[in-house]
C-alpha positions in Angstrom: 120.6 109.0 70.1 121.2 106.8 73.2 123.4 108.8 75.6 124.7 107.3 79.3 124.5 109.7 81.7 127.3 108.4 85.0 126.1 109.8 88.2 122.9 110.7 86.9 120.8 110.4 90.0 123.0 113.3 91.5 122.5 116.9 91.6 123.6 117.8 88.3 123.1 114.5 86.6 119.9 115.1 87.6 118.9 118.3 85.1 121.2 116.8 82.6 118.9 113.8 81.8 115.8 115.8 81.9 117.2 117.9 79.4 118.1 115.4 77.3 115.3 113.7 77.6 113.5 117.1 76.5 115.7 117.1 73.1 114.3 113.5 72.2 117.5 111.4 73.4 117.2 108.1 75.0 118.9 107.9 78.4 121.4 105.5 80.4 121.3 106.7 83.7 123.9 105.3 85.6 124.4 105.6 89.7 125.7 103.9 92.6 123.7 106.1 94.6 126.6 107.4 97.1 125.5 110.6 96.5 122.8 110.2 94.5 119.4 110.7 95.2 116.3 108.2 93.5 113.7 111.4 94.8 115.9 113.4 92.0 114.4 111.4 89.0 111.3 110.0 89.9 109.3 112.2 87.6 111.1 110.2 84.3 110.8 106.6 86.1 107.4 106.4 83.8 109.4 107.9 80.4 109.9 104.5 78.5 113.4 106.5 76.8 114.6 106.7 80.5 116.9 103.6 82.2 118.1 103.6 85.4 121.3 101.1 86.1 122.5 101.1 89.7 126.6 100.9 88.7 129.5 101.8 90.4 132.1 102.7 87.4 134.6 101.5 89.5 133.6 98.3 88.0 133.7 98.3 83.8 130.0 98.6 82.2 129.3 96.5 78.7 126.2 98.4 77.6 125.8 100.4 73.6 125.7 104.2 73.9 126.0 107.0 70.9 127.6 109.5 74.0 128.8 109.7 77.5 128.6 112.4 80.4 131.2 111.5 82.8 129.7 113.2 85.9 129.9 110.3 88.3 132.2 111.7 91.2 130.7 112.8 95.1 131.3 116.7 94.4 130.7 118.4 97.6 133.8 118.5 100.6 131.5 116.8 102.7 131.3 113.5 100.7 134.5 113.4 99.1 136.6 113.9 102.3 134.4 111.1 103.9 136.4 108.7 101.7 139.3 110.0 100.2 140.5 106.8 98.8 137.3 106.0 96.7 136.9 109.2 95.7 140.7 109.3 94.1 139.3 106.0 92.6 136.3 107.1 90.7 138.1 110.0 89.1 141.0 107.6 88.2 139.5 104.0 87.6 136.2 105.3 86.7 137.7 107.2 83.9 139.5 104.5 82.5 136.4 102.3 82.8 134.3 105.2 80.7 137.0 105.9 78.6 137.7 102.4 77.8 133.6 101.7 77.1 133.9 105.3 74.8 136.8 103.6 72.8 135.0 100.3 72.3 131.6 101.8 71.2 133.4 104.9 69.4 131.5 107.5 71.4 131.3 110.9 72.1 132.4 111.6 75.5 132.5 114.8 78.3 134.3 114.8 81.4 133.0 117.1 84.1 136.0 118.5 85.6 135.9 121.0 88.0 137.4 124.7 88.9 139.3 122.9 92.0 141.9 122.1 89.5 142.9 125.3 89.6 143.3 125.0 93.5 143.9 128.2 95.6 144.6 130.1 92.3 147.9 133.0 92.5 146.2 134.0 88.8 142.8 135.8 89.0 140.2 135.3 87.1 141.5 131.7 86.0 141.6 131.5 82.8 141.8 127.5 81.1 145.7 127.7 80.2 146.7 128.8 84.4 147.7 125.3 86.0 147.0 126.0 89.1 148.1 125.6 92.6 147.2 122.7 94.5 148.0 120.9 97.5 148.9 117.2 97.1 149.0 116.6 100.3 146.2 118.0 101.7 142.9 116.9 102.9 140.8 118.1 99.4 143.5 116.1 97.3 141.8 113.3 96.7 139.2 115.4 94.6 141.2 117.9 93.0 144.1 115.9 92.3 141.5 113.4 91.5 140.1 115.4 88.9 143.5 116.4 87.4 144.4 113.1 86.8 141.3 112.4 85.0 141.8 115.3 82.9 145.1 113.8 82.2 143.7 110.7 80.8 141.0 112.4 78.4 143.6 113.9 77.2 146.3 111.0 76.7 143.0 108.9 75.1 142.3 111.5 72.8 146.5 111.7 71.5 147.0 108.1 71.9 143.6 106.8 70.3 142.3 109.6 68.7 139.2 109.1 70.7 136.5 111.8 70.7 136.2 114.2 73.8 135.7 116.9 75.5 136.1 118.3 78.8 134.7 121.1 80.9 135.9 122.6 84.2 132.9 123.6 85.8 132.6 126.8 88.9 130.4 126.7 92.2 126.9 126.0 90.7 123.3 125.7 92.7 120.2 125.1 92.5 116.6 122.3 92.9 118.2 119.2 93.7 120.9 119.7 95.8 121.1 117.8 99.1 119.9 119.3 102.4 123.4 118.3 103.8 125.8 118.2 101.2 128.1 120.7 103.0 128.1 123.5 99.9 127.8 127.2 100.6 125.0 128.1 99.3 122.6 125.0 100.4 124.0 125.4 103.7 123.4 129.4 103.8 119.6 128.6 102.6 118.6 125.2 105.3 120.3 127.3 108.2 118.4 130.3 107.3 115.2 128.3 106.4 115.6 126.6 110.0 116.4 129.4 111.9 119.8 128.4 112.3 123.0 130.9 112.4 124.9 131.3 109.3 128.1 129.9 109.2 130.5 131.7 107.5 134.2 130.2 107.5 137.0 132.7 107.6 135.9 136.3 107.6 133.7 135.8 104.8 136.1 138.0 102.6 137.1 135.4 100.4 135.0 135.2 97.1 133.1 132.3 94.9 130.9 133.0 92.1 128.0 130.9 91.6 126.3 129.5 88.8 122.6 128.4 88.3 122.2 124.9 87.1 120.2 125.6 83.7 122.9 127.9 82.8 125.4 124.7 83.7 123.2 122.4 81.3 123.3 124.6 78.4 126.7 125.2 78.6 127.5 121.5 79.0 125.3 120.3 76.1 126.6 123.1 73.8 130.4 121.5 74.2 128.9 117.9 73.8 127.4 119.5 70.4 130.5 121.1 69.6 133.0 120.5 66.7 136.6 120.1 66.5 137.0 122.1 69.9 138.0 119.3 73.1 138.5 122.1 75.6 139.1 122.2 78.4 136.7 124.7 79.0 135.5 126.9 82.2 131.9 126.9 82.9 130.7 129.1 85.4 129.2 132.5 86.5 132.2 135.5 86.3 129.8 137.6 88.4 132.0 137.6 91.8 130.5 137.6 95.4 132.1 137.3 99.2 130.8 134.8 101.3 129.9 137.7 103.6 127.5 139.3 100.5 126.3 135.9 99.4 124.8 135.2 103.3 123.3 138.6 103.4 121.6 138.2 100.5 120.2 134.7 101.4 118.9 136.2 105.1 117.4 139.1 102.8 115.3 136.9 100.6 114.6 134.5 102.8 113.4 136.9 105.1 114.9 135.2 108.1 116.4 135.9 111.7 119.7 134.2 111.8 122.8 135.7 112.3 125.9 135.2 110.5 128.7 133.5 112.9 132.4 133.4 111.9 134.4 129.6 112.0 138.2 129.1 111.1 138.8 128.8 107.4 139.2 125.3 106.2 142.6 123.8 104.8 143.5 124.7 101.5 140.3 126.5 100.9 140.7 128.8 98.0 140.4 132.8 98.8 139.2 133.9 95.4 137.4 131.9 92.6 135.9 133.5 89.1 136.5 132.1 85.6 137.6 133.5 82.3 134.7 132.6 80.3 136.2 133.9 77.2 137.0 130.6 75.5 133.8 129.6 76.9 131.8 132.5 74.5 134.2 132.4 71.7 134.1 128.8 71.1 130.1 128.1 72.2 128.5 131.4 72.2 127.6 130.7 75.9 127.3 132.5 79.0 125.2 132.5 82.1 122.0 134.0 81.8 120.1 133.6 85.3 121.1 136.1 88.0 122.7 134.9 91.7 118.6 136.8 93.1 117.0 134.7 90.7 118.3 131.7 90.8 118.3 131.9 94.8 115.1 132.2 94.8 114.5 129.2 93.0 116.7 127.5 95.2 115.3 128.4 98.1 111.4 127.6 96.7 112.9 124.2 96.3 114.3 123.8 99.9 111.4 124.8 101.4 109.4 121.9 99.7 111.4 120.0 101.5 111.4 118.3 105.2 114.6 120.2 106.8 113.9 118.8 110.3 
């Protein structure tokens, strides 16, 4: 099976088309490389199954895939606020542009929506059927209305052309591969402690995330690709719940570093609590998280220290 992976240079994209490749698929990775990071997938340069197309889906792509992973979208506050407007536009006219090549070449194909569409949730844990609470207006708009909208179209496709989908709305996940400087909480928690650097925790650090390791990610994705008559959406992430507060601790502790912990002003619109209701998740997959926020940290952090943080 020949399967296009968008944004598959990225974090994420990253461990999806290893996997894949590891279950005997042939691979379309496709990246404009905004985000995305070449270092991330030079180990399956050499695997003759494995393309790399430099693509912006912005732009419509004419090639012949079996399936599609939609994951092509800059992810982290950091590089979506940089440029709102394109990032509105890869959601919106990227979707179209996959959905469109999906409809053509009648394939399967997921959307990787996100847990920001449930905003600063007033229902906790979210479960898939809460519609959230969002700012339009606001400065994180352009990726969680972003993502709405694309959710939006999935579905419309699937009504209007009976076209063959599916969409999860994946939590705060971690792990190898993430960017030294990609502005997330728990790659930021790890380089400053790694460096020596104070923690920064914005708010008071009472406000809560819960965080997923990537293989558990993977798996959960592939199982909904696999998945019959069930479109979703579908939450997948980690239900275990941690403050910010805990979550630095715990990186000083097994990092064994120094730093301190220093307080900043909460951001805008940045959600207080966040855990998902997995139950559709293990009802209609049989999946849950299997790797534990020590474990997985530490794998993380391994990782980050292979790397130059200077």
């Amino acid at each position: 099976m020949k399967i296009l992976v968008t944004g598959g240079a990225g974090f994420i994209g990253s461990h999806l088309c290893r996997h894949l490749l590891g279950r005997g698929h042939e691979i379309l990775c496709v990246d404009n490389f905004f985000t995305g990071n070449k270092e991330n997938i030079f180990d399956l340069m050499d695997d003759k199954r494995f393309e790399l197309m430099r693509h912006d889906i912005n732009f419509p792509l004419y090639v012949e895939v079996d399936r599609i992973y939609n994951l092509a979208c800059p992810a982290s506050p950091i590089h979506y606020q940089w440029d709102p407007v394109q990032t509105t536009k890869t959601s919106v006219h990227g979707s179209i542009n996959m959905l469109g090549l999906a409809k053509r070449v009648k394939a399967r194909i997921l959307q990787a929506s996100t847990s920001e569409v449930y905003g600063d949730p007033e229902v906790h844990p979210q479960p898939e059927t809460y519609w959230g609470n969002t700012n339009t207006l606001g400065p994180r708009a352009c990726y969680d209305e972003g993502k709405r909208c694309a959710e939006t179209l999935f579905m419309d496709y699937y009504r209007q052309h009976n076209l063959d989908i599916k969409i999860v709305r994946i939590f705060n996940t971690y792990g190898p591969n993430m960017y030294v400087n990609d502005g997330r909480v728990v790659s930021n928690f790890i380089v400053q402690a790694l460096r020596g650097e104070d923690l920064t925790v914005y708010g008071d650090g009472s406000q809560t995330r819960s965080f997923q390791y990537v293989d558990d990610l993977i798996n959960g994705m592939t199982k909904m690709m696999d998945a019959k008559d069930f479109t979703g959406p579908v939450n997948l992430g980690n239900p275990d719940e941690f403050t910010i507060k805990e979550l630095a601790e715990k990186v000083l502790e097994l990092t064994g570093s120094k730093s301190k912990i220093v307080y900043k002003d909460l951001p805008r619109d940045d959600p207080k609590r966040r855990k998902p209701d997995i139950s559709l998740a293990k009802e209609k997959l049989d999946w849950e998280p299997k790797v534990p926020l020590r474990e997985g940290l530490l794998k993380t952090i391994d990782y980050f220290k292979s790397k130059d943080l200077s």
